[in-house]
C-alpha positions in Angstrom: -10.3 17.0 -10.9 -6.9 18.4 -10.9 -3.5 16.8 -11.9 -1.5 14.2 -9.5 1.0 16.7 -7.8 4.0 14.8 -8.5 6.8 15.7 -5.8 10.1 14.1 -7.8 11.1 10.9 -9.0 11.0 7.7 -6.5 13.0 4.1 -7.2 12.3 0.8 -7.1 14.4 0.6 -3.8 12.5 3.6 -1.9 9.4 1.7 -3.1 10.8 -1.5 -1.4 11.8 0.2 1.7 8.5 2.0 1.9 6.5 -1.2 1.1 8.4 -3.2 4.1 8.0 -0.4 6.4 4.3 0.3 5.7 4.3 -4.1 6.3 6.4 -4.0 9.3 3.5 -2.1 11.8 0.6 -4.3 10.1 -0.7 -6.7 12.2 -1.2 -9.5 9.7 2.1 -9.1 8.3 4.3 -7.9 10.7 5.1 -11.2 12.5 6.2 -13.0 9.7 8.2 -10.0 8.4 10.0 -9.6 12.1 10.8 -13.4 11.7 12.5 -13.2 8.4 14.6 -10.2 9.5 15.6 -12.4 12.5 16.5 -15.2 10.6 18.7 -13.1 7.8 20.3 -11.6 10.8 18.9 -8.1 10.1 17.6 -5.7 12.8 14.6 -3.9 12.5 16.7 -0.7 11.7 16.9 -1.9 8.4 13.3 -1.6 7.7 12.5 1.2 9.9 15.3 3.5 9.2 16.1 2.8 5.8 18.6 4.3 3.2 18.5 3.5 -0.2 21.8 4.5 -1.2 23.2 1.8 0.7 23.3 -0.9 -2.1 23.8 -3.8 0.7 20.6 -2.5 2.6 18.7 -2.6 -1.0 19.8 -6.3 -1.5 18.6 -7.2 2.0 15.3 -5.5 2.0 14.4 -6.9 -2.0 15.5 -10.5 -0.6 12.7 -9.6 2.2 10.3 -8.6 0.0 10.9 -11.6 -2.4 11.1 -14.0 0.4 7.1 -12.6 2.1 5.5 -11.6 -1.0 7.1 -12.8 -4.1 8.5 -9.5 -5.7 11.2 -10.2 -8.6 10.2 -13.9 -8.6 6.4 -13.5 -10.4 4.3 -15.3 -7.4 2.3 -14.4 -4.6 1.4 -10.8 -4.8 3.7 -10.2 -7.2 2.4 -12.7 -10.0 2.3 -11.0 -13.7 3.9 -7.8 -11.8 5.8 -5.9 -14.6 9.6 -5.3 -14.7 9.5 -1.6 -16.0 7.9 0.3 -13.4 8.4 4.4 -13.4 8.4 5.7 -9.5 7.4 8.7 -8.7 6.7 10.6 -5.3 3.4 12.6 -5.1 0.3 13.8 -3.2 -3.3 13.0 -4.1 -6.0 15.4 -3.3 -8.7 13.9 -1.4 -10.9 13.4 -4.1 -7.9 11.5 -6.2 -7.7 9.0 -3.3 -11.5 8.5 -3.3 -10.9 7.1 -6.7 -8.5 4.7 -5.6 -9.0 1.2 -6.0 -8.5 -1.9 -3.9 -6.4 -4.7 -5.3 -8.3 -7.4 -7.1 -8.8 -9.6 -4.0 -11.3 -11.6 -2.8 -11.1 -10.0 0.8 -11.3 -6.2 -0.7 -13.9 -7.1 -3.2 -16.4 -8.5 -0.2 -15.6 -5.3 2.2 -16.3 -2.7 -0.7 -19.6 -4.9 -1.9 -17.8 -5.5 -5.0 -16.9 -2.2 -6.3 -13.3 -1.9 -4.7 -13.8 1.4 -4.0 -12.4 2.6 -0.3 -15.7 4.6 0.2 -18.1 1.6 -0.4 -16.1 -0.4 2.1 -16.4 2.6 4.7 -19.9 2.9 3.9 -20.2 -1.0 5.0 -18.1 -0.5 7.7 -20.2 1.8 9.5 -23.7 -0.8 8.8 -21.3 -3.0 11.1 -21.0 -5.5 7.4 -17.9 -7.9 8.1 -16.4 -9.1 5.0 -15.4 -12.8 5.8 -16.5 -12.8 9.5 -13.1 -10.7 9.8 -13.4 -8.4 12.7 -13.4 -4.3 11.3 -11.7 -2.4 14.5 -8.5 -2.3 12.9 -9.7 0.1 10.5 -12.0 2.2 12.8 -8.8 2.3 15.1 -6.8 3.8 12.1 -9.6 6.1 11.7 -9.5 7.3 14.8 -5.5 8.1 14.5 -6.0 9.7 11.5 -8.4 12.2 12.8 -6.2 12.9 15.8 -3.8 14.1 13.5 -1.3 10.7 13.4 0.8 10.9 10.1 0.8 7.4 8.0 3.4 6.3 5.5 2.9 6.8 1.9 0.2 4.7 0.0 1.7 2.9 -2.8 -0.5 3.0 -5.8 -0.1 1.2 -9.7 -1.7 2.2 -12.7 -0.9 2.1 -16.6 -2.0 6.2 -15.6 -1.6 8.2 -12.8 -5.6 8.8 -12.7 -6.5 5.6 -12.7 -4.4 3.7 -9.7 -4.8 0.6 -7.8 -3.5 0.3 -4.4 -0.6 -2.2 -4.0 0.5 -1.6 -0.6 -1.5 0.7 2.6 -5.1 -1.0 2.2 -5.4 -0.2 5.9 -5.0 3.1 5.7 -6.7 3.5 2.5 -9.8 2.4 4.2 -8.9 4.8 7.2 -8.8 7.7 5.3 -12.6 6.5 3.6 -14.0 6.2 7.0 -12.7 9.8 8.5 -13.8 10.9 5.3 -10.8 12.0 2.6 -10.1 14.3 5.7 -6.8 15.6 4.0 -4.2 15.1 0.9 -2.3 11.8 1.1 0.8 11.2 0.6 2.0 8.1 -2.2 4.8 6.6 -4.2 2.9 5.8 -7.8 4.2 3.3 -10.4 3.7 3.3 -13.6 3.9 0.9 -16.5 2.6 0.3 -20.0 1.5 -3.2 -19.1 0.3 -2.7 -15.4 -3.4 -3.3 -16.7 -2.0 -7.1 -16.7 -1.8 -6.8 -12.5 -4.0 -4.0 -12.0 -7.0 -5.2 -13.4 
């Protein structure tokens, strides 16, 4: 397996930005993330169009991020989520993202059949398996966009090493590019931190 080709450095804002945006078009999240822009007075721009070197625009979009999933306040998602991260921008081959791992969720660990691997889930997928009576189109839709050549934001991955990551935000499309089968190289923002083995597990 060859090396993560690392593109440049990232930040903890682009992450934010990227994590919000990847949020903003998922149909779990979405609504609730539309409704806390509405209610901080933001417009949608803010997410969809971001730019990180406005220091306001940061603020807002870590207050959003705090307020939905916990992030700089050690709860929700966030919980044990270390302070130290190193960003970078990269691609994975397709065989890197195969190795990928779901979050340690009880939701993720039922679709892949208890290996969190994006492959096993696929795999479970197509035998029509449900994890949780939860309906699987969403992910055979994504599928289907991906083959037709539809670009998806970056993944964003964790890991104490960049060859063994843990997907923190893009689960959807993670499990998209399993079921078209690792059709191409994907794009990601990776962090990494001496003490992620504490979240990543």
């Amino acid at each position: 397996m060859r090396a993560v080709r690392v593109l440049g450095a990232s930040s903890e804002d682009e992450m934010i930005a990227c994590f919000l945006g990847g949020e903003l078009s998922s149909p779990r999240f979405g609504r609730n993330l539309r409704s806390r822009l509405e209610a901080a007075g933001h417009d949608e721009q803010l997410l969809t169009r971001p730019d990180c070197s406005d220091t306001g625009a940061n603020l807002a979009r870590r207050a959003l991020l705090a307020a939905t999933r916990g992030y700089g306040e050690n709860r929700g998602l966030f919980a044990n989520f270390p302070t130290d991260v190193t960003w970078t921008s990269a691609v994975l081959s397709a065989d890197e993202v195969a190795g990928v791992r779901y979050l340690d969720y009880a939701y993720w660990t039922e679709l892949s059949g208890g290996s969190r691997r994006p492959a096993d889930a696929a795999a479970r997928i197509r035998a029509g398996l449900r994890a949780f009576d939860v309906p699987n189109e969403p992910f055979i839709d994504a599928s289907h966009a991906l083959t037709r050549g539809q670009r998806f934001p970056p993944l964003i991955l964790v890991g104490e090493q960049q060859n063994r990551l843990t997907c923190l935000e893009g689960h959807l499309r993670l499990t998209a590019h399993a079921l078209a089968g690792f059709p191409t190289d994907v794009e990601c923002l990776i962090g990494n931190a001496r003490d992620m083995a504490h979240w990543a597990q």
